[in-house]
N, C-alpha and C positions, 0 to 999 in steps of 0.2 A: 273161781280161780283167784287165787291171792297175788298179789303184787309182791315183786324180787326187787329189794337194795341192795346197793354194795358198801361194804364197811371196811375199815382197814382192821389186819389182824395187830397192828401195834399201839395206836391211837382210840378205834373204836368210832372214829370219825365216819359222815357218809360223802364228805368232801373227795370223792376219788374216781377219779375219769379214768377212760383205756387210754393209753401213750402209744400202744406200739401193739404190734401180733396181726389178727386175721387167719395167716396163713397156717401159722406152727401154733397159735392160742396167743392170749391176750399180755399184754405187762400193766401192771398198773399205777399211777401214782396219786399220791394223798398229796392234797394240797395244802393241808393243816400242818403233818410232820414231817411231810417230804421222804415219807416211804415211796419207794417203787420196786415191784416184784412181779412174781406171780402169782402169791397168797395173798387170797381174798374171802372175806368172809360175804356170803352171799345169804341175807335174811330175808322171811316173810313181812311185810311191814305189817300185817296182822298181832306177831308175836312183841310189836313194838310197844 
């Protein structure tokens, strides 16, 4: 079983924590470009 990062969709940064969600899903922000959304790019770190 591979391990899952998160990446931002506009940076490509892995700098990016949840802010917010739980109940209705997740937001999230980059702390590099100061995205926050709820598009996330989610990678195997195998494919890194």
């Amino acid at each position: 079983m591979s391990k899952k990062i998160l990446k931002c969709p506009k940076c490509e940064s892995t700098n990016v924590v949840p802010m917010a969600g739980f109940v209705t899903g997740y937001k999230y922000h980059c702390k590099d470009c100061n995205y926050r959304g709820v598009l996330i790019l989610e990678v195997d770190l195998e494919e890194e």
